[in-house]
C-alpha positions in Angstrom: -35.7 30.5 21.8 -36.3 27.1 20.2 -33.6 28.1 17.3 -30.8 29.3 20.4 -31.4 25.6 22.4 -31.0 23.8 18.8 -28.0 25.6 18.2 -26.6 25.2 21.8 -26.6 21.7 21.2 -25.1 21.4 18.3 -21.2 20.8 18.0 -18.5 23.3 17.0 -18.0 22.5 13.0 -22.2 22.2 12.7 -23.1 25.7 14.8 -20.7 27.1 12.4 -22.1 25.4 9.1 -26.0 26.5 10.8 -24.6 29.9 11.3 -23.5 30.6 7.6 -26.3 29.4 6.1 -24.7 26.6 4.7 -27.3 23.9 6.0 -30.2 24.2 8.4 -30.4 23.4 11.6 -32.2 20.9 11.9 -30.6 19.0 9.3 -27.0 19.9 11.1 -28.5 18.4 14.1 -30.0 15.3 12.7 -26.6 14.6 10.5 -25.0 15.0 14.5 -27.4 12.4 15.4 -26.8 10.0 13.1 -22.6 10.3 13.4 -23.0 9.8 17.3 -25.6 6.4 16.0 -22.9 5.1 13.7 -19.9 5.6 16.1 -18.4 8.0 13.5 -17.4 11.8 12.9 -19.6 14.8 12.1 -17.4 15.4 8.8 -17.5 11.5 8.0 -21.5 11.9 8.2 -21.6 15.4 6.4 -19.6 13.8 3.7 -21.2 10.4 3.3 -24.4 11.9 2.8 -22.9 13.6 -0.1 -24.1 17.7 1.0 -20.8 18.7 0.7 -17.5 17.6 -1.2 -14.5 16.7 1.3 -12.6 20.3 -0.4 -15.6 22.0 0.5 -15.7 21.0 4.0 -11.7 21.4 4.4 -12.1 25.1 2.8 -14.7 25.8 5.0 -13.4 24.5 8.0 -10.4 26.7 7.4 -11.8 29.4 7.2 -14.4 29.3 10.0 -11.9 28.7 12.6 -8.4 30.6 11.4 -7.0 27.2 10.7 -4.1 26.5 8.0 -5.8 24.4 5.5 -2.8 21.5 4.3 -3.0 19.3 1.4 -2.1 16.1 2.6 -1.1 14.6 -0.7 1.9 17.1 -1.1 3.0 15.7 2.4 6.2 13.5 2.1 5.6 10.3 4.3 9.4 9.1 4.0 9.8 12.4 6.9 7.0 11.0 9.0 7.8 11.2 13.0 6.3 7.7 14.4 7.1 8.3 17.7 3.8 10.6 17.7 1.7 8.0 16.3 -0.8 5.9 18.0 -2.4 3.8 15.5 -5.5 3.4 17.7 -6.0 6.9 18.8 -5.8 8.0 15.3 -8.0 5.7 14.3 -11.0 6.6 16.8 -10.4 10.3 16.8 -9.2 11.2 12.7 -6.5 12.8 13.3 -2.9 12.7 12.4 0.5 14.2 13.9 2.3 15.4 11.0 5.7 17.7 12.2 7.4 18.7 15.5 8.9 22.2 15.4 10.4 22.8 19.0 8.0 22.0 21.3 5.1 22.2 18.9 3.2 19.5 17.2 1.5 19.9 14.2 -1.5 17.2 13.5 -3.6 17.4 10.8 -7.7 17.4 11.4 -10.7 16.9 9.2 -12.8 18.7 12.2 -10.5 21.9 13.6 -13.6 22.1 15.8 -13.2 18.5 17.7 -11.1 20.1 20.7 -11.5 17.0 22.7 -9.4 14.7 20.0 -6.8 18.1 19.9 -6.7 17.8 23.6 -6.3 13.8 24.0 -2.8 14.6 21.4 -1.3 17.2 23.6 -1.9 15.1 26.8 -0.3 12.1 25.3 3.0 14.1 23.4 2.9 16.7 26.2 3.5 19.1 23.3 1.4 22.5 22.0 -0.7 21.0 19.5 -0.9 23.0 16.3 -3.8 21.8 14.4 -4.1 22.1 10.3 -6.9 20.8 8.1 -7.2 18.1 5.9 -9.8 16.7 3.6 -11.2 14.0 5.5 -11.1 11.3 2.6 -7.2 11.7 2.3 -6.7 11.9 6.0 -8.7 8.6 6.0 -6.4 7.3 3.6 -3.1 8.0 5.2 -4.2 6.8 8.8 -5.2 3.4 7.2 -1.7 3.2 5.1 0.1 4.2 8.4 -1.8 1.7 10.7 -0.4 -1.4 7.8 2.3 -0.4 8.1 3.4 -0.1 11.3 2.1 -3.7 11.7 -0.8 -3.2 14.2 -2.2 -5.7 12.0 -1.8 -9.3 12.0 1.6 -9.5 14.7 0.5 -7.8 17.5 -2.4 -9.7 18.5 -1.9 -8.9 22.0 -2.8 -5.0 21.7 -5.8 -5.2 20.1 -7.7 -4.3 23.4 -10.8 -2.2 21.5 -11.4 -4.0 18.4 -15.5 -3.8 18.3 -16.5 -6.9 16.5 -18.9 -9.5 17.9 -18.9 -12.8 16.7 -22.6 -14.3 16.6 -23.6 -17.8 16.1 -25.5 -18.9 19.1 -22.4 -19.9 21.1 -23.5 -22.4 24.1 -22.4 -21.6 27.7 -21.8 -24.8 28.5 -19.9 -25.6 25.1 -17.8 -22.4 26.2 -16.9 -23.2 29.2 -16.0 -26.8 28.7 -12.9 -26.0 27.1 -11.6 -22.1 29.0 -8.3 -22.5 26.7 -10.0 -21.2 24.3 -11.4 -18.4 25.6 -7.5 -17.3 25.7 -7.7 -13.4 25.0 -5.0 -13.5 22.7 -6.1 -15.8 20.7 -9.5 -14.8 20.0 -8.2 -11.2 19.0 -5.5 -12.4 16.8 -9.0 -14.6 14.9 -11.2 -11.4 14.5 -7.8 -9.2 13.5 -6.7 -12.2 11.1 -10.9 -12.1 9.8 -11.2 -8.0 9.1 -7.6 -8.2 7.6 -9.4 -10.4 5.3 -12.6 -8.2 4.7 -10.2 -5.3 4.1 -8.0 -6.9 1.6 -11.0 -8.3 -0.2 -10.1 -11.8 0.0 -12.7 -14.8 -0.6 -11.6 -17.6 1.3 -8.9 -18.0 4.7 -7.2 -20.8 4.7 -5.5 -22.0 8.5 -2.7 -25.0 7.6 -1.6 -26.6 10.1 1.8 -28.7 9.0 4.6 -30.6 10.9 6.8 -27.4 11.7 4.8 -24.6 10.8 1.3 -23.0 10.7 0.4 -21.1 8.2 -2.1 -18.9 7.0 -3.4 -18.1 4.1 -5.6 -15.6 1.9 -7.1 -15.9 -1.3 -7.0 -12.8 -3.2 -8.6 -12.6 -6.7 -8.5 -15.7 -7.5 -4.8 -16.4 -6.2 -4.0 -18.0 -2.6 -0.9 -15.9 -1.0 0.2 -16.5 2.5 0.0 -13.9 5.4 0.9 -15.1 8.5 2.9 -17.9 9.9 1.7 -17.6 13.6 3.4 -20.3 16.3 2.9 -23.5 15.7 1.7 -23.6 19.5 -1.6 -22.2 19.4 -3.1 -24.1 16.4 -5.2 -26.0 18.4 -6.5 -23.2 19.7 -7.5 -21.3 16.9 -9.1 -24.7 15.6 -10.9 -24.5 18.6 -12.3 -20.9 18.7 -13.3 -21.2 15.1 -15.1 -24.1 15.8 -16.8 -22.8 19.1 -18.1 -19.7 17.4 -19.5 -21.5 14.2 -21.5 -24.1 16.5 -19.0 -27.3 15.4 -18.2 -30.0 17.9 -15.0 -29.1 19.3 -14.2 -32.7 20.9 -14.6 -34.3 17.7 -11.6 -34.0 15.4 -11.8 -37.3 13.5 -14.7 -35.9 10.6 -14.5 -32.9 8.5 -17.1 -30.7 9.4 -19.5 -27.4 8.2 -20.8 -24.9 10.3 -21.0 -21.1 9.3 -20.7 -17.7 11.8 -21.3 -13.8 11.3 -19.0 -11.2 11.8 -20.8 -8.3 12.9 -18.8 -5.4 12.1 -21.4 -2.3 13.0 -24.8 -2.0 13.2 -25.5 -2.2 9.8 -22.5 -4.0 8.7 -22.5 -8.0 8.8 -20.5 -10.7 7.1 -21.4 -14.3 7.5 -18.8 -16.9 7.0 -19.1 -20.7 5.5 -16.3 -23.1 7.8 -15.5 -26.2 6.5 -12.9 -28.1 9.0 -11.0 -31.4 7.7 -8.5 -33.4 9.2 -5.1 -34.2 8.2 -1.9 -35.5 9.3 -0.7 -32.7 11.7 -3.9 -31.0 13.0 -7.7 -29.5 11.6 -6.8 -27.2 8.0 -9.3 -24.9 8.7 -11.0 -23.2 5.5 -13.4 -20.3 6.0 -15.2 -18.5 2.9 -16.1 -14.9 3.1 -20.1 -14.4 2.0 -20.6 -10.8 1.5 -23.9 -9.7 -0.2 -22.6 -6.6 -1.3 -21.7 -8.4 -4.6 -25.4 -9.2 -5.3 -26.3 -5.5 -4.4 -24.2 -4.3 -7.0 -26.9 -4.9 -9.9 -26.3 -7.1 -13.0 -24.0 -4.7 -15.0 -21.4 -4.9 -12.4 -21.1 -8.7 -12.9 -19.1 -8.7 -16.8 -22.1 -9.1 -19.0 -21.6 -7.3 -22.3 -25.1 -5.4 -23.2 -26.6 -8.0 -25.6 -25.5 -10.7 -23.1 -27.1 -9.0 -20.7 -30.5 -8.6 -22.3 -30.9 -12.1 -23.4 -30.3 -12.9 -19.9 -32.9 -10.4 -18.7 -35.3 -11.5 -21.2 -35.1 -15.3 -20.1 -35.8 -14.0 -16.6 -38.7 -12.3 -17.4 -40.1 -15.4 -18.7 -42.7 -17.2 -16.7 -42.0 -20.7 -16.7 -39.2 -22.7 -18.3 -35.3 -23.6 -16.4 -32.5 -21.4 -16.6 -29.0 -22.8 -15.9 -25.6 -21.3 -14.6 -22.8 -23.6 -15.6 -18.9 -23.5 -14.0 -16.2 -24.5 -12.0 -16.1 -24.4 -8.1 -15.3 -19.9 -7.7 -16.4 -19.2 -10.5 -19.2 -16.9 -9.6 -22.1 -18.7 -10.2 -23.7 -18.5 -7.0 -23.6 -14.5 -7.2 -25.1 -14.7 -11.3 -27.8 -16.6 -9.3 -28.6 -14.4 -6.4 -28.3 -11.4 -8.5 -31.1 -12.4 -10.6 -33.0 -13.5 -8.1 -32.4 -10.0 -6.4 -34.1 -8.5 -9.4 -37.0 -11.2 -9.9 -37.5 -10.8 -6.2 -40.7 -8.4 -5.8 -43.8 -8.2 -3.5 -46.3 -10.1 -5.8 -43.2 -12.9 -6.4 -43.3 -15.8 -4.5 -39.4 -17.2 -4.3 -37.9 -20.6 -2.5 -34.4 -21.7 -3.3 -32.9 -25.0 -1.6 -29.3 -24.4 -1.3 -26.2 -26.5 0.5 -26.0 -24.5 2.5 -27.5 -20.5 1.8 -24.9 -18.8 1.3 -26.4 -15.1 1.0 -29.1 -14.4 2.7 -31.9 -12.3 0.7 -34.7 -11.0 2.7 -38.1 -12.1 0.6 -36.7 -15.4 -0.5 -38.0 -18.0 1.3 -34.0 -19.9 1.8 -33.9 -23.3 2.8 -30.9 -25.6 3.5 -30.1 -28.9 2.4 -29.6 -31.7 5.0 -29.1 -34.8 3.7 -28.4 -36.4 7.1 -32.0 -35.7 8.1 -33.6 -36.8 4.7 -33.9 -33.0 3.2 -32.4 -33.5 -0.3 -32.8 -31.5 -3.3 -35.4 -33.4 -4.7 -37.3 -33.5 -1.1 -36.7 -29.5 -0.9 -38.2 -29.5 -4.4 -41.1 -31.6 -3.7 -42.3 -29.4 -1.0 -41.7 -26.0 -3.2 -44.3 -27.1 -5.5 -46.8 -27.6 -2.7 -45.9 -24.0 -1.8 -47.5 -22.1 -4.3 -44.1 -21.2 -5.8 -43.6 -18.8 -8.9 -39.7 -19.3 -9.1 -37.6 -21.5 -7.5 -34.2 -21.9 -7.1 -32.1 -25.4 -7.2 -28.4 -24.9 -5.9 -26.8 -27.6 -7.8 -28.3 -30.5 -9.6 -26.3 -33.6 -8.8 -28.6 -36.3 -10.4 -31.8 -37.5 -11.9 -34.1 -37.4 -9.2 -33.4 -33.7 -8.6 -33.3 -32.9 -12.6 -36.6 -34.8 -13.2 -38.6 -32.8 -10.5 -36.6 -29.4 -11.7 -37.6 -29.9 -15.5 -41.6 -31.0 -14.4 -41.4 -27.8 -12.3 -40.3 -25.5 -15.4 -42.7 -27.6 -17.5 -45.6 -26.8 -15.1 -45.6 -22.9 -15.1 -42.4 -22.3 -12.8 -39.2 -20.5 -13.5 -36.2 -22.8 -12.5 -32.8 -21.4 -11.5 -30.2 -23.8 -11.1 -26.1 -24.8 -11.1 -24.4 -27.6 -12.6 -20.6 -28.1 -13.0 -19.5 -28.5 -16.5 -17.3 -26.5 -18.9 -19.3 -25.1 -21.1 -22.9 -24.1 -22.0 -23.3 -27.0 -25.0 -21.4 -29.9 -22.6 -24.3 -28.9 -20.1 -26.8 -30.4 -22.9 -25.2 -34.3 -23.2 -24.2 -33.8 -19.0 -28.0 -33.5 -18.6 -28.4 -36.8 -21.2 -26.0 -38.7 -19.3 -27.6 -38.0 -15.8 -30.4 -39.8 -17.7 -32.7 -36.9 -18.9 -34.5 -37.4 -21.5 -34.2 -35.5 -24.7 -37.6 -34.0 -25.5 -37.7 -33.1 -21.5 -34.8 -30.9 -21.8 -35.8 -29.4 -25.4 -39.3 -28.8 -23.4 -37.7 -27.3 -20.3 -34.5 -25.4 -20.7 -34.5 -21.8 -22.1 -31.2 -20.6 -21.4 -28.3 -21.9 -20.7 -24.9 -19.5 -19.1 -21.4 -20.7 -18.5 -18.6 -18.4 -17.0 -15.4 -18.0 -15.4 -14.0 -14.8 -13.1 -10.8 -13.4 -14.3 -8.4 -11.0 -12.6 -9.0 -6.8 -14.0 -6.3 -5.2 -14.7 -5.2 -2.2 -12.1 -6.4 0.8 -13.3 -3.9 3.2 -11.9 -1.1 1.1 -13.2 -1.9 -0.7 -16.1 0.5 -0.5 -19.4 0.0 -0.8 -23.6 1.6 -3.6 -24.3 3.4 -4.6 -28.0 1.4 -7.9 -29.0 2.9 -9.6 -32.7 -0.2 -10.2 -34.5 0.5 -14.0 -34.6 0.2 -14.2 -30.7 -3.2 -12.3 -31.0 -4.6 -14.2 -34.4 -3.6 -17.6 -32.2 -5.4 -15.9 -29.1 -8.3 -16.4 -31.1 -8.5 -12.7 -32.9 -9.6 -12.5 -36.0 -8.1 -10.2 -39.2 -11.0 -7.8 -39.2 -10.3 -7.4 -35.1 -6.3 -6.3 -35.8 -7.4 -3.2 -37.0 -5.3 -0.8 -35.0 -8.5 0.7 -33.2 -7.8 -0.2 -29.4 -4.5 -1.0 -27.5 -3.6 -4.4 -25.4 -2.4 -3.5 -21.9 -0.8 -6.1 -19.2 0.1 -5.7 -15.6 1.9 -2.9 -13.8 2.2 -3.0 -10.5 1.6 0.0 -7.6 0.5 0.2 -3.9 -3.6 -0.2 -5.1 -3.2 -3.6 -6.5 0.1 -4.9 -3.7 2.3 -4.8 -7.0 0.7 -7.7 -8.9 -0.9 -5.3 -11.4 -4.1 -6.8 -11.1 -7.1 -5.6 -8.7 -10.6 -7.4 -8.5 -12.5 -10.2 -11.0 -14.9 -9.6 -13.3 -16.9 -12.4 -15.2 -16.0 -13.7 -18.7 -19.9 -15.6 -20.0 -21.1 -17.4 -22.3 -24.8 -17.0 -22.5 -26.2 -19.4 -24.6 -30.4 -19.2 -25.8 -32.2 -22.4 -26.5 -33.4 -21.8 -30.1 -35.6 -24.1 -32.1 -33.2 -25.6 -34.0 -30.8 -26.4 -30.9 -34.3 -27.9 -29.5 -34.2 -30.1 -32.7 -30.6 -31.0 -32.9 -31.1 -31.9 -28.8 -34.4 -34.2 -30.0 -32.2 -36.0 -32.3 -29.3 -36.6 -29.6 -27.1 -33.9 -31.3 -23.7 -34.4 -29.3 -22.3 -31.2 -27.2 -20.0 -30.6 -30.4 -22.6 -30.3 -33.2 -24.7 -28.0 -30.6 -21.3 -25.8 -30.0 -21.6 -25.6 -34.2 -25.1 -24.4 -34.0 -24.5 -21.9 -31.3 -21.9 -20.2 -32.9 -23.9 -20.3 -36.1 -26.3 -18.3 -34.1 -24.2 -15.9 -33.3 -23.3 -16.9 -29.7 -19.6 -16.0 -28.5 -18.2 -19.0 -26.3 -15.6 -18.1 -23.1 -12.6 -17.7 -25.3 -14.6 -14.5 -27.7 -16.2 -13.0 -24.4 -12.6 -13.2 -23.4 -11.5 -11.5 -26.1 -13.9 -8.5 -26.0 -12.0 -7.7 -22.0 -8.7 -7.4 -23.8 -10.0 -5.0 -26.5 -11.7 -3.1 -24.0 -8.4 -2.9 -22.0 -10.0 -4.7 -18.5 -8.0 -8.2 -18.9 -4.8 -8.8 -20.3 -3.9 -11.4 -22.7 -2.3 -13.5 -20.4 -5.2 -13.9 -17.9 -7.2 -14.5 -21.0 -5.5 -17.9 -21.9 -5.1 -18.8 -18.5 -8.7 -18.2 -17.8 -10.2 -19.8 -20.9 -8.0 -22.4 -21.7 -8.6 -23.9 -24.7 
């Protein structure tokens, strides 16, 4: 009797999957479960805990219930009716009107069972729905293309009624309610669409520019700022005021650039917290607002660019247990995510781990995260001075700015703790003298420093639309190639340009490094004031490749093109 009631409750496409023998019961009902927890479909759920393929579930589906089974890819989108679309309806119930034949509608279904979203189309068209299945990823797909396009996006902030995002910050009632303008429905919808544009298109900072006759706004994409929007000039205020209600800024004062940060809380296990920096100029607050997502740390070390023996010396210098390990580089460059990714894989139960940071950008559960504020006397060096009453093992510097901070960093590596830190310079031997003009000195930073990494992020090619490209050999020797590399064994590509990469040809960064050990001749040459020249000589002797030859190896293995090579590592 118990099997009937588990069955009974069970919904139409999971009976039938229990009833075939195709999966239990109770797992059928606990994968139910779960989709109703996460606010998605039974076939989203089936499918992201990989049980069954998307094909498999379509077939299946088709089969069970009599339904025609379509593949969407054949369909031809240029014939596509839009009068039977409703972005939102589509989006919450995955499904899809495809073709009117007289009074029939045809819409394609991932779930033939889910009568009640069949039912909500022929109430709305007024017309027989005919359903056919669809694999759920592609259906996925084509809703999301549609829904761009038909520009419920970023210019119809007025019918975004059921966007389900909560903005979080600790927002005062009082601060709220001071200034009601703000609170101006509109307005805030048009922010959070404007933010999960951003998150979709994978962008790493928004830029709001406010100017004499125009607003714009902006996105930076892979490296490369492209604007978006142009909203009316009227309402700039406002969004300077939301923004700065939500990430706990003063709102009255508009004299002083300011920092705050928020979180965007997109499901219940989906956050992304933002950094807002807010400075004034001539015709209003330029708003700038940097996307922190931790996924990039969770991706694991071999995501990040490293080639193999890179990577290992890097690993190996983690594993030490004392000594100061520094990540060198411009502003973007990726430092910050080298960093947290190695403390991701350092961080372990018996590991004790503080950073001091300005401000925490990710936040790492087990890592005891603290931020800088000067204004209240927590420096650096004061952040580090407490660490080593902490009992720490590692510890993480965000930036070393001067000599207090280096001075306590280096006593700290020389005292049995691993150091972690940033410092902006161009490359992994200039880092040496930097350090000696801070006022360092040398037999502290032969003592100390173990390892020193510089990088850069430079745009991959698209894979789907990548091409070989015809290099003369006197373009690639003055790249930097050598004889022995023109061998005719791989092929240059360049850019393309398709609908995955918005035509530029390029699609996501990866990192270009130069990894740099500190042997114990470079701890000689440093002991004798070798200059950041003479140091570069002995590296390369030693067989480390600067930017330029890590470079290289991305156009050989067909992920950069030359082009974003030299612009990357200009030499």
């Amino acid at each position: 009797m118990a099997t009937h009631a588990a069955t009974r409750n069970l919904s139409g496409l999971a009976r039938a999957l229990a009833q075939h023998g195709l999966m239990p019961e109770s797992e059928a009902e606990s994968l139910q479960n779960q989709a109703q927890a996460a606010n998605i479909t039974f076939v989203e759920q089936v499918l992201t805990s990989k049980r069954f393929t998307p094909n498999q579930v379509a077939v299946f589906g088709s089969r069970a219930f009599g339904v025609p089974l379509f593949d969407l890819s054949s369909y031809d989108f240029d014939q596509f009716q839009k009068e039977f679309f409703d972005a939102k309806m589509s989006q919450s119930r995955r499904v899809l009107p495809l073709a009117k034949r007289g009074n029939r509608l045809f819409v394609a279904v991932s779930d033939p069972a889910n009568m009640q979203a069949l039912e909500e189309v022929r109430f709305k068209t007024n017309l027989v729905v005919e359903p056919v299945v669809v694999e759920d990823d592609k259906l996925g797909q084509a809703i999301h293309k549609l829904v761009e396009a038909s520009g419920a996006t970023l210019k119809d902030a007025e019918n975004l009624d059921d966007l389900e995002v909560d903005m979080q910050e600790g927002i005062s009632v009082a601060q709220a309610e001071a200034d009601a303008e703000i609170e101006d429905a509109p307005v805030v919808k048009y922010i959070q669409k404007i933010l999960i544009d951003a998150i979709s298109a994978g962008a790493s900072d928004i830029h709001f520019e406010p100017y004499e006759k125009y607003f714009r706004i902006r996105y930076r994409i892979d490296g490369i700022l492209s604007e978006i929007a142009q909203p009316p000039l009227a309402i700039k205020d406002k969004v300077a005021s939301r923004i700065k209600v939500i990430s706990r800024l003063d709102i009255a004062e508009k004299r002083v650039p300011q920092d705050g940060r928020m979180k965007l809380v997109l499901s219940k296990t989906k956050s992304i917290d933002f950094r807002v920096s807010t400075l004034p100029t001539l015709y209003g607050e330029k708003i700038v607002m940097r996307i922190l997502d931790s996924s990039g740390v969770k991706l694991g070390i071999e995501a990040l660019g490293y080639e193999p023996d890179q990577q290992q010396i890097l690993l190996n210098a983690i594993s030490r247990p004392y000594g100061m390990i520094l990540v060198t580089g411009p502003t973007g460059s990726g430092k910050t995510v080298s960093l947290y990714t190695c403390i991701n894989i350092l961080n372990q139960p018996g590991i004790n781990i503080s950073t001091a940071e300005d401000p925490a950008e990710i936040q790492l559960p087990g890592v005891n995260q603290v931020n800088v504020n000067e204004k209240a006397g927590l420096t650096f060096a004061s952040a580090l001075r407490a660490f080593l009453r902490q009992d720490p093992d590692i510890v993480m510097v965000g930036e070393v700015r001067d000599l207090e901070t280096a001075d306590i960093a280096i006593k700290a590596a020389q005292t049995g703790h691993l150091v972690l830190s940033t410092l902006h310079t161009n490359d992994a031997p200039t880092t040496l003298t930097r350090l000696q003009n801070m006022g360092v000195a040398p037999f502290n930073i032969a003592s100390s420093v173990i390892l020193i990494t510089a990088q850069r992020l430079g745009r991959k090619l698209c894979v789907h639309c990548k091409r070989p490209e015809d290099i003369p050999p006197e373009a690639l020797l003055r790249a930097g190639f050598t004889e022995e590399d023109l061998d005719g064994s791989w092929q240059a590509y360049g850019p393309g340009g398709c609908d995955h990469c918005g035509g530029s040809g390029y699609k996501g960064r990866i990192g270009i490094y130069e990894v740099m050990p500190i042997s114990d001749d470079m701890r000689l040459l440093i002991m004798r004031n070798g200059n950041a020249l003479e140091i570069a000589e002995l590296a390369q002797r030693e067989g480390v490749r600067n930017l330029r030859q890590s470079a290289l190896l991305k156009v050989k293995a067909g992920l950069m093109s030359l082009e974003e090579v030299e612009a990357v590592t200009n030499e």
